[in-house]
mmCIF file of the N, C-alpha and C atoms, coordinates in Angstrom:
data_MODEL
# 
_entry.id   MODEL 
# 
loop_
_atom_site.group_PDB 
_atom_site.id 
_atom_site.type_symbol 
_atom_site.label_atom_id 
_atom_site.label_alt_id 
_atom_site.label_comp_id 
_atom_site.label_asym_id 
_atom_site.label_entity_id 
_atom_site.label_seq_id 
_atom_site.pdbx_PDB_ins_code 
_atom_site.Cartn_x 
_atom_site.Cartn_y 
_atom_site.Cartn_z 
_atom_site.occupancy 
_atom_site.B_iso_or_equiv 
_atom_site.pdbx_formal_charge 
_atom_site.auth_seq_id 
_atom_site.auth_comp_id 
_atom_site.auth_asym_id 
_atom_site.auth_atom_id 
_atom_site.pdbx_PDB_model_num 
ATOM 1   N N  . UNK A 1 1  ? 0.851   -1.172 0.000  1.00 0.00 ? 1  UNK A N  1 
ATOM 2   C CA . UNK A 1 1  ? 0.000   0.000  0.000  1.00 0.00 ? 1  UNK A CA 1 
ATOM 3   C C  . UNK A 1 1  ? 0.897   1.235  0.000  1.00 0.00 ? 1  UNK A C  1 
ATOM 4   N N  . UNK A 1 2  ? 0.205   2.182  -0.583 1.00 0.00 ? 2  UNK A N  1 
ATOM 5   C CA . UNK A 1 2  ? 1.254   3.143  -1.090 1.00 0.00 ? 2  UNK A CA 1 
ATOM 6   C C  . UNK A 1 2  ? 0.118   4.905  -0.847 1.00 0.00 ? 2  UNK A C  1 
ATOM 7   N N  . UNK A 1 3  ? 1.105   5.435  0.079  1.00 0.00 ? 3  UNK A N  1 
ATOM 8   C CA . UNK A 1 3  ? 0.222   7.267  0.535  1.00 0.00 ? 3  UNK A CA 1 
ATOM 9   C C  . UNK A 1 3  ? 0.217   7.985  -0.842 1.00 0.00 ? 3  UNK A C  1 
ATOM 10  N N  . UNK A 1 4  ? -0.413  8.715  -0.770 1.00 0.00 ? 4  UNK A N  1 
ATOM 11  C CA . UNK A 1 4  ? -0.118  9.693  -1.755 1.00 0.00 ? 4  UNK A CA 1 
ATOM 12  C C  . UNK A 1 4  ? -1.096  11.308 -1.062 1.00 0.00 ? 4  UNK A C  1 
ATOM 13  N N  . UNK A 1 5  ? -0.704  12.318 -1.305 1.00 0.00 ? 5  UNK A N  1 
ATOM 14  C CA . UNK A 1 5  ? -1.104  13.152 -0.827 1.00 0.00 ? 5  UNK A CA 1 
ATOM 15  C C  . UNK A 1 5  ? -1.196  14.323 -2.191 1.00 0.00 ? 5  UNK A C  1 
ATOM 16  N N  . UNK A 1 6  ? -2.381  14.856 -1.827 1.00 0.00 ? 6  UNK A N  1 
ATOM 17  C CA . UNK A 1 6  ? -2.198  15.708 -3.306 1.00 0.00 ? 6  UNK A CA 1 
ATOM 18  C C  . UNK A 1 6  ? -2.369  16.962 -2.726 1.00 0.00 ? 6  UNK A C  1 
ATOM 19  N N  . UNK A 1 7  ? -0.519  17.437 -3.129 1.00 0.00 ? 7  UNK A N  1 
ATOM 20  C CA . UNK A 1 7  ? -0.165  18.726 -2.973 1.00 0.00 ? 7  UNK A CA 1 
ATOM 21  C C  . UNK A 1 7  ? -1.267  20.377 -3.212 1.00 0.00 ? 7  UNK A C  1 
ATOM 22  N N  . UNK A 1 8  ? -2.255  19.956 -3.839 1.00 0.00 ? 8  UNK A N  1 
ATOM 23  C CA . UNK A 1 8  ? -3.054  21.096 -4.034 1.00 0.00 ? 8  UNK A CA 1 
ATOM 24  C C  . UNK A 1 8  ? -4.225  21.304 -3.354 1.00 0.00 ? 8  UNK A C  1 
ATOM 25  N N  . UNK A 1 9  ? -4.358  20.255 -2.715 1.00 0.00 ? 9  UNK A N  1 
ATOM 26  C CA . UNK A 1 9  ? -5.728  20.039 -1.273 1.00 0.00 ? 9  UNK A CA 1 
ATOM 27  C C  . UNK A 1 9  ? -5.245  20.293 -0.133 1.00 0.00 ? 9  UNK A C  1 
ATOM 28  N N  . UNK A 1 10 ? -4.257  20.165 0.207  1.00 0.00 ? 10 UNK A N  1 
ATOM 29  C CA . UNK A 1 10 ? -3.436  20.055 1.875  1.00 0.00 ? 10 UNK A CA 1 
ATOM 30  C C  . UNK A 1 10 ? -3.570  21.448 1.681  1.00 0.00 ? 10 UNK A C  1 
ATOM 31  N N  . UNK A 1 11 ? -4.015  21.625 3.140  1.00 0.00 ? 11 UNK A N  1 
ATOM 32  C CA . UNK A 1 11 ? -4.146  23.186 3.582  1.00 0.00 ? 11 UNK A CA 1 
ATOM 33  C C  . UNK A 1 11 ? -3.566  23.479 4.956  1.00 0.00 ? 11 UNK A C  1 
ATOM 34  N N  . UNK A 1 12 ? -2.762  21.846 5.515  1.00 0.00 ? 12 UNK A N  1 
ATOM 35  C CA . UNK A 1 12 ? -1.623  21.937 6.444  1.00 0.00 ? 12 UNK A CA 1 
ATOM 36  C C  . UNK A 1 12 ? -2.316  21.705 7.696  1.00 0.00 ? 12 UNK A C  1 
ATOM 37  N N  . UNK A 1 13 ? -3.452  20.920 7.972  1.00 0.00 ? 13 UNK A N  1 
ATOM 38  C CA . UNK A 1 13 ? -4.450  21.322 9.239  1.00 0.00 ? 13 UNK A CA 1 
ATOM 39  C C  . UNK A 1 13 ? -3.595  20.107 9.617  1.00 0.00 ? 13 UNK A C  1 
ATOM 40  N N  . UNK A 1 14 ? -3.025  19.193 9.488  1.00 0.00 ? 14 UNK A N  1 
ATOM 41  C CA . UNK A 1 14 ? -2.392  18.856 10.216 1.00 0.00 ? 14 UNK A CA 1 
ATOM 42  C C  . UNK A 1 14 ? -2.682  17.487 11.293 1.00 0.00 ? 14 UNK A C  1 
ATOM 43  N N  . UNK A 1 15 ? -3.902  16.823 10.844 1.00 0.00 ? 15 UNK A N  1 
ATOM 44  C CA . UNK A 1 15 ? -4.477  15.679 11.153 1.00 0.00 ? 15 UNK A CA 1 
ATOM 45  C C  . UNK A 1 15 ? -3.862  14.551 10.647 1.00 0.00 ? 15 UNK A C  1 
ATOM 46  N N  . UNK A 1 16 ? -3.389  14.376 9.635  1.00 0.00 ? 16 UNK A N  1 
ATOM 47  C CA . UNK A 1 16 ? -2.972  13.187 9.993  1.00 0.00 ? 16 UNK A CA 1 
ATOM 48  C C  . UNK A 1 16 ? -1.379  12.796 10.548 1.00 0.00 ? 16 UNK A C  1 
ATOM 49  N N  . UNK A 1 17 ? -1.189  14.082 10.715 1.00 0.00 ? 17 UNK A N  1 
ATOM 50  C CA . UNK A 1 17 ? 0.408   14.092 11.605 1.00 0.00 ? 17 UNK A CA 1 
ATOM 51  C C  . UNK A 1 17 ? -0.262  13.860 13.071 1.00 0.00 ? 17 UNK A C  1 
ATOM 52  N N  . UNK A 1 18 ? -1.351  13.965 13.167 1.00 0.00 ? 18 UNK A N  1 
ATOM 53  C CA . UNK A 1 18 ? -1.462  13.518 14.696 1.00 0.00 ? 18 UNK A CA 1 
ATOM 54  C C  . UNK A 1 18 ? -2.076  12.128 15.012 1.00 0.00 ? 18 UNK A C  1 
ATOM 55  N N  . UNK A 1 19 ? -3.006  11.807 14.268 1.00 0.00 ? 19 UNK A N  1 
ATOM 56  C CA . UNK A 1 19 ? -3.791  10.465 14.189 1.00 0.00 ? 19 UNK A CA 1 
ATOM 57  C C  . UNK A 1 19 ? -2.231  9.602  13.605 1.00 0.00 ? 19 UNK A C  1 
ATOM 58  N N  . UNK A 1 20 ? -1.133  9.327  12.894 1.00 0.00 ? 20 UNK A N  1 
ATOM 59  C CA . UNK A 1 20 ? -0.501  8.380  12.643 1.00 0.00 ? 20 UNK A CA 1 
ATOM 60  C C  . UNK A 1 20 ? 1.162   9.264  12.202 1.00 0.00 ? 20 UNK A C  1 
ATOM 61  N N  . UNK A 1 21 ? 1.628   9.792  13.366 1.00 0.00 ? 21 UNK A N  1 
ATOM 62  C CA . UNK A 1 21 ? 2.893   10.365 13.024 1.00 0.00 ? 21 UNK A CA 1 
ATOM 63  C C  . UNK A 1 21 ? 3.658   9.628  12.409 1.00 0.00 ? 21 UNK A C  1 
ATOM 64  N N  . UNK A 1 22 ? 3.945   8.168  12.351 1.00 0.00 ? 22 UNK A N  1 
ATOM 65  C CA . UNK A 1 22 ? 5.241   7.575  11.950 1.00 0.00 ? 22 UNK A CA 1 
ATOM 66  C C  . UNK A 1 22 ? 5.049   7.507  10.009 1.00 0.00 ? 22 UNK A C  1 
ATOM 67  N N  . UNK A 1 23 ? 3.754   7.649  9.895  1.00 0.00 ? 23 UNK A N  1 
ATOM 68  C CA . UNK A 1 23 ? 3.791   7.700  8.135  1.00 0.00 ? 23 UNK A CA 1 
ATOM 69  C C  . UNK A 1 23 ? 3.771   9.345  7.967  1.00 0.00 ? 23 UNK A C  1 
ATOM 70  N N  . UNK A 1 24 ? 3.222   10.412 8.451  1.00 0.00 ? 24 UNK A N  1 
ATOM 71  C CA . UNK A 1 24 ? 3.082   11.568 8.341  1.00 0.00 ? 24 UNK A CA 1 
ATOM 72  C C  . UNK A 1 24 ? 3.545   12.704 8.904  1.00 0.00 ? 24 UNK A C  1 
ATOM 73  N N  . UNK A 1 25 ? 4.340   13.718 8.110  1.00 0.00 ? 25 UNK A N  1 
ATOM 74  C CA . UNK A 1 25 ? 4.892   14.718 8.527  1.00 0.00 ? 25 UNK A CA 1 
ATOM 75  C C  . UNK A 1 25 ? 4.504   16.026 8.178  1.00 0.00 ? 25 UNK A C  1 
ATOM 76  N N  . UNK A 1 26 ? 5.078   16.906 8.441  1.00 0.00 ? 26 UNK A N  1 
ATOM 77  C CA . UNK A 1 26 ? 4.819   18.441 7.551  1.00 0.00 ? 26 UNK A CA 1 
ATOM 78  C C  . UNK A 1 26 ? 5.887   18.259 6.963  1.00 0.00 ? 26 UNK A C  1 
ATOM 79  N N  . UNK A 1 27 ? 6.177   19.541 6.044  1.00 0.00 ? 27 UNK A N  1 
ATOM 80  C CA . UNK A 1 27 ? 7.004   19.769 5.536  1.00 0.00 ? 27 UNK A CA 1 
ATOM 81  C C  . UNK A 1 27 ? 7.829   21.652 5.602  1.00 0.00 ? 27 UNK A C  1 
ATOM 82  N N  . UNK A 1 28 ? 8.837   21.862 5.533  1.00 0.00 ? 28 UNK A N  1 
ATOM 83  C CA . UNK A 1 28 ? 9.602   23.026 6.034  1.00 0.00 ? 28 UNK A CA 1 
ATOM 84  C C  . UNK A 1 28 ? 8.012   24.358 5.688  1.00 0.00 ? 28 UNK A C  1 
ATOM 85  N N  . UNK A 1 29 ? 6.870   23.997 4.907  1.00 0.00 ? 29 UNK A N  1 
ATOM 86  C CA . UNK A 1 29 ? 6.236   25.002 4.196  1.00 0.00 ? 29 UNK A CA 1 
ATOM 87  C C  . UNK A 1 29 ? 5.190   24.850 4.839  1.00 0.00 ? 29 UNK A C  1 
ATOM 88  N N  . UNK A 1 30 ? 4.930   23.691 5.730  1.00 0.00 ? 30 UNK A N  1 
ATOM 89  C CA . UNK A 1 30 ? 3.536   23.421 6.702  1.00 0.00 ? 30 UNK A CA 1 
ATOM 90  C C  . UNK A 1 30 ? 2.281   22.570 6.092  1.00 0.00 ? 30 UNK A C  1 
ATOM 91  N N  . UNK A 1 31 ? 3.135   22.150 5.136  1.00 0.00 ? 31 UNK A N  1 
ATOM 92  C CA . UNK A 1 31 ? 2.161   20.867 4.388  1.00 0.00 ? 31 UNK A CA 1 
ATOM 93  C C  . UNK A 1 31 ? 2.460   19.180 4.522  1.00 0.00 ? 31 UNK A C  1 
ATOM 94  N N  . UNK A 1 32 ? 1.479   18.352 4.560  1.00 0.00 ? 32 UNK A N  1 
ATOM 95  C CA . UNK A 1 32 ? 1.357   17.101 5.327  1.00 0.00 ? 32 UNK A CA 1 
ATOM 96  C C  . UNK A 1 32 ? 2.603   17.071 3.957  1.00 0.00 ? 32 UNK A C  1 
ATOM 97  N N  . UNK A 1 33 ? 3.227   15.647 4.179  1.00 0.00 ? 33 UNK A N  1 
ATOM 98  C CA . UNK A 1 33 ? 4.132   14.497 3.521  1.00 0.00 ? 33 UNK A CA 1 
ATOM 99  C C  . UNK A 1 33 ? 4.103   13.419 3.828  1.00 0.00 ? 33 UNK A C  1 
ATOM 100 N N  . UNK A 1 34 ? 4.749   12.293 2.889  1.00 0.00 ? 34 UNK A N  1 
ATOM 101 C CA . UNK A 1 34 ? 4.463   11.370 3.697  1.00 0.00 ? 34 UNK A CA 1 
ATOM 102 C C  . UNK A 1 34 ? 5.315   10.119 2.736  1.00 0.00 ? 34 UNK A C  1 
ATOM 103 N N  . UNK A 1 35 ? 6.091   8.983  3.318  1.00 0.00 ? 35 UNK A N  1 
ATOM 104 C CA . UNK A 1 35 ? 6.727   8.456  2.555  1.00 0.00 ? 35 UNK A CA 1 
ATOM 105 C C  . UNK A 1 35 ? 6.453   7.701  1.621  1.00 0.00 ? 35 UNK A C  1 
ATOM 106 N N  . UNK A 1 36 ? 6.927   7.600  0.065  1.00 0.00 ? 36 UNK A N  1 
ATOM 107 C CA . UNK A 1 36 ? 6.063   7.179  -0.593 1.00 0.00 ? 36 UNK A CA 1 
ATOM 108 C C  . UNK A 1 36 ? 6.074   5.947  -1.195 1.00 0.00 ? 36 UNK A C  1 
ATOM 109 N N  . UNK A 1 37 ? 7.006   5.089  -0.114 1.00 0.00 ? 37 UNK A N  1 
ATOM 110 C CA . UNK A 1 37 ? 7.457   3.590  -0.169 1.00 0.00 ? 37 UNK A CA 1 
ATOM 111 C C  . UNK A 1 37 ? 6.328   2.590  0.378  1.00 0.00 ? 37 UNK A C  1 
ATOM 112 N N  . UNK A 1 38 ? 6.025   1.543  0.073  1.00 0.00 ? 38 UNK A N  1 
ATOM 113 C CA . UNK A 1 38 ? 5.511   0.509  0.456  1.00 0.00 ? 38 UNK A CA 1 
ATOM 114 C C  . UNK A 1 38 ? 5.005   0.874  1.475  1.00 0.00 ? 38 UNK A C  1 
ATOM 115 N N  . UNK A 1 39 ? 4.246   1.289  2.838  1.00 0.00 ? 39 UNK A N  1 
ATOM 116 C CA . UNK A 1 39 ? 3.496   1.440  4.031  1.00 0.00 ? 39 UNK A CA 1 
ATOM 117 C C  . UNK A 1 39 ? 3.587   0.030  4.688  1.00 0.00 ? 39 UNK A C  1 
ATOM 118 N N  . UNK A 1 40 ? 4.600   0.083  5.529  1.00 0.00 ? 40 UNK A N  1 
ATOM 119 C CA . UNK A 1 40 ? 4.186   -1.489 6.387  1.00 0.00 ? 40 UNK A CA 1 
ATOM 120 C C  . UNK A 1 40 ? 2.860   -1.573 6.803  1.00 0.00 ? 40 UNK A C  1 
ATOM 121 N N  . UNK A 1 41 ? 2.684   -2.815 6.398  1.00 0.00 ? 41 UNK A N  1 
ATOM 122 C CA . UNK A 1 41 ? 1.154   -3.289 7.306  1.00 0.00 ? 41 UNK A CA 1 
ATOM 123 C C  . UNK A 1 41 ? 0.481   -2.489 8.337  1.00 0.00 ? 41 UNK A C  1 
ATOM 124 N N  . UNK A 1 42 ? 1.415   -2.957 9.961  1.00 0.00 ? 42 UNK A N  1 
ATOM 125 C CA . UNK A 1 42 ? 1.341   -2.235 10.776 1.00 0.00 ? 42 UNK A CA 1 
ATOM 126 C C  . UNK A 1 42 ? 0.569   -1.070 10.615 1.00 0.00 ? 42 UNK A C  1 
ATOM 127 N N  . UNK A 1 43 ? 1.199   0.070  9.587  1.00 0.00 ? 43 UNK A N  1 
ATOM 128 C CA . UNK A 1 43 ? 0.346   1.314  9.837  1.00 0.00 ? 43 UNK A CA 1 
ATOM 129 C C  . UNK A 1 43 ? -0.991  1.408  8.960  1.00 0.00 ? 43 UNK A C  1 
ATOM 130 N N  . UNK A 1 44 ? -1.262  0.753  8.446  1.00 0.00 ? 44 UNK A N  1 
ATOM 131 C CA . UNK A 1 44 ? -2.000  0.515  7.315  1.00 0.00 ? 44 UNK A CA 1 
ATOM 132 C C  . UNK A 1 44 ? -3.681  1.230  7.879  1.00 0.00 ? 44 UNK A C  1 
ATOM 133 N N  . UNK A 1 45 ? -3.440  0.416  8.898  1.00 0.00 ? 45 UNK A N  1 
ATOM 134 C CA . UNK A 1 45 ? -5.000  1.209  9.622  1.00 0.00 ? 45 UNK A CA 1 
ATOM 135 C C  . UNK A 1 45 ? -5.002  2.841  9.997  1.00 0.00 ? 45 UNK A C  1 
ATOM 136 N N  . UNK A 1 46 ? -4.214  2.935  10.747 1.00 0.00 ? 46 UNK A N  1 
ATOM 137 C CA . UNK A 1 46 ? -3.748  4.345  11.223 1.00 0.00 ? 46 UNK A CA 1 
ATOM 138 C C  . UNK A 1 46 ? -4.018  5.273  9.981  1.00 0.00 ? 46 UNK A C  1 
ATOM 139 N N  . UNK A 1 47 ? -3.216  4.914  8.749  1.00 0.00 ? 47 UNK A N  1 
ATOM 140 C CA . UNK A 1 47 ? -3.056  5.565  7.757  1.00 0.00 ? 47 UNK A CA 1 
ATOM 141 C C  . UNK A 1 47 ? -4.374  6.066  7.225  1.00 0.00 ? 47 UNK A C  1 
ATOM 142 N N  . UNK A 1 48 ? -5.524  4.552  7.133  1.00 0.00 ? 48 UNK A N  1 
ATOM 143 C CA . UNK A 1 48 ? -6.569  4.751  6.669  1.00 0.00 ? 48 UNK A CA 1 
ATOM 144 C C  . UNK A 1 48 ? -7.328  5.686  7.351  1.00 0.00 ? 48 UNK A C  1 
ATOM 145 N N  . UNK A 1 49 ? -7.378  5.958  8.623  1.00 0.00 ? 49 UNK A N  1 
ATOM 146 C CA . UNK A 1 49 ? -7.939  7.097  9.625  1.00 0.00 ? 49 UNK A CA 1 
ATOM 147 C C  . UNK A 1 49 ? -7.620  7.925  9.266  1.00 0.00 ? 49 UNK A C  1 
ATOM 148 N N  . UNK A 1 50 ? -6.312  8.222  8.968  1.00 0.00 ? 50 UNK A N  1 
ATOM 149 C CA . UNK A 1 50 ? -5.624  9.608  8.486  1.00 0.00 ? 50 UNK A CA 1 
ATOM 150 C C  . UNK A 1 50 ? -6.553  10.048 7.364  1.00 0.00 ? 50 UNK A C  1 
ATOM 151 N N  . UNK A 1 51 ? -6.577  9.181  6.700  1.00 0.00 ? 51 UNK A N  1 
ATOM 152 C CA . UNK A 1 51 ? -7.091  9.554  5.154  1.00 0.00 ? 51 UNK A CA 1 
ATOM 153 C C  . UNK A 1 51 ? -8.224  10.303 5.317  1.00 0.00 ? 51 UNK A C  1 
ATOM 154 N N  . UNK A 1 52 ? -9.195  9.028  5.757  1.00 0.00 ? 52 UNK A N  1 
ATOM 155 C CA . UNK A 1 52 ? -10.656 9.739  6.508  1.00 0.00 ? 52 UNK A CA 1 
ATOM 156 C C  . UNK A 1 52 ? -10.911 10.849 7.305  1.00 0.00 ? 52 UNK A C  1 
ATOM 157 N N  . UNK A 1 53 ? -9.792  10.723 8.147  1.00 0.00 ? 53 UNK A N  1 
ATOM 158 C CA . UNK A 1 53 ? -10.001 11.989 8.972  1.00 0.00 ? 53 UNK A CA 1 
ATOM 159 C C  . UNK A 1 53 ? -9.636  13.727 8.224  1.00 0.00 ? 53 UNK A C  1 
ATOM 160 N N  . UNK A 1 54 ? -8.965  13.330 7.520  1.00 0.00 ? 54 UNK A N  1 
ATOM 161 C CA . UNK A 1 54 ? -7.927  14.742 6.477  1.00 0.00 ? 54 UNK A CA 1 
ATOM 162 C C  . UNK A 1 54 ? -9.599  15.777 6.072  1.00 0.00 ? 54 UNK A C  1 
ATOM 163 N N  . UNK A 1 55 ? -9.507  16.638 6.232  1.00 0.00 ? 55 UNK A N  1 
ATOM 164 C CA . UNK A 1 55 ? -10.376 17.924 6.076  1.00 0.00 ? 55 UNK A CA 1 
ATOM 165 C C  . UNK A 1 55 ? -10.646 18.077 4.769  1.00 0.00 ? 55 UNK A C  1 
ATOM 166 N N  . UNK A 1 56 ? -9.262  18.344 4.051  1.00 0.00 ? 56 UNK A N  1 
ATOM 167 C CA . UNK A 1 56 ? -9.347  18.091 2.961  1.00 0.00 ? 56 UNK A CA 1 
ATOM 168 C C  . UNK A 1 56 ? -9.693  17.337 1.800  1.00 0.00 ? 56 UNK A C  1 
ATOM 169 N N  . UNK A 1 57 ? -9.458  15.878 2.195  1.00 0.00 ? 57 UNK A N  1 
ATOM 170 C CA . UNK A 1 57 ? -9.931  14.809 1.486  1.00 0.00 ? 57 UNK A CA 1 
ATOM 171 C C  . UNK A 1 57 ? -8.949  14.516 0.699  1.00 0.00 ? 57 UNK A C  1 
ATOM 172 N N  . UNK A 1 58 ? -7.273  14.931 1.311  1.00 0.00 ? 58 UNK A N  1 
ATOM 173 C CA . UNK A 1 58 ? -5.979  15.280 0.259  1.00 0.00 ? 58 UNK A CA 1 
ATOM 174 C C  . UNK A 1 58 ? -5.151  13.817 0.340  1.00 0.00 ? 58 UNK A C  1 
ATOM 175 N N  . UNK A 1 59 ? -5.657  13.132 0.968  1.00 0.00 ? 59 UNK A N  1 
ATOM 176 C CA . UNK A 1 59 ? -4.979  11.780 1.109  1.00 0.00 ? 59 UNK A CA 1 
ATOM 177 C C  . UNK A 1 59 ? -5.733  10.807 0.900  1.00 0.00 ? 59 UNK A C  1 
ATOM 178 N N  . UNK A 1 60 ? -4.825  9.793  -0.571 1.00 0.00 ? 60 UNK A N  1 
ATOM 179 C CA . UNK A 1 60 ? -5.480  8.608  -1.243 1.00 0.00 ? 60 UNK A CA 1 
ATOM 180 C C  . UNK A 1 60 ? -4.476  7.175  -0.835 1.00 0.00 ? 60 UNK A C  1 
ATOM 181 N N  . UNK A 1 61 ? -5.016  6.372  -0.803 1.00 0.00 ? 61 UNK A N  1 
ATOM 182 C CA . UNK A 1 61 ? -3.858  5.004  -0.276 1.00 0.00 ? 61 UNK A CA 1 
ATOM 183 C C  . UNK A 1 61 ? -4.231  4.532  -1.935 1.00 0.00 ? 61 UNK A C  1 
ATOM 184 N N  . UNK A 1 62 ? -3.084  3.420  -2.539 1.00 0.00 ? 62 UNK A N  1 
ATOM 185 C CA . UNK A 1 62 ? -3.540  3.109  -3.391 1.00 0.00 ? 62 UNK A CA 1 
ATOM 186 C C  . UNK A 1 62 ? -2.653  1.857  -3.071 1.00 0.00 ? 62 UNK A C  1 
# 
């Protein structure tokens, strides 16, 4: 499973850096990131909260 975040929705609120820090960060400009390698299992759920939870609707798992 693989994050993807689309740079033109993030408006930096900053939810899913709190619901699942170890996949999600800001970045020096105050916008989510997030690595865009394989997602261990493990976070897989977390991630999916993130997604759901995002204001924006700026985060897709694929």
């Amino acid at each position: 499973m693989k994050v993807v975040i689309d740079e033109d929705r993030c408006r930096g609120h900053a939810v899913c850096c709190t619901i699942c820090p170890e996949v999600f960060d800001l970045n020096d400009d105050g916008y989510a990131v997030a690595d865009t390698a394989d997602l261990p299992p493990r976070f897989e759920q977390a991630a999916r909260t993130a997604a759901t939870s995002c204001p924006e609707r700026a985060i897709t798992l694929s």
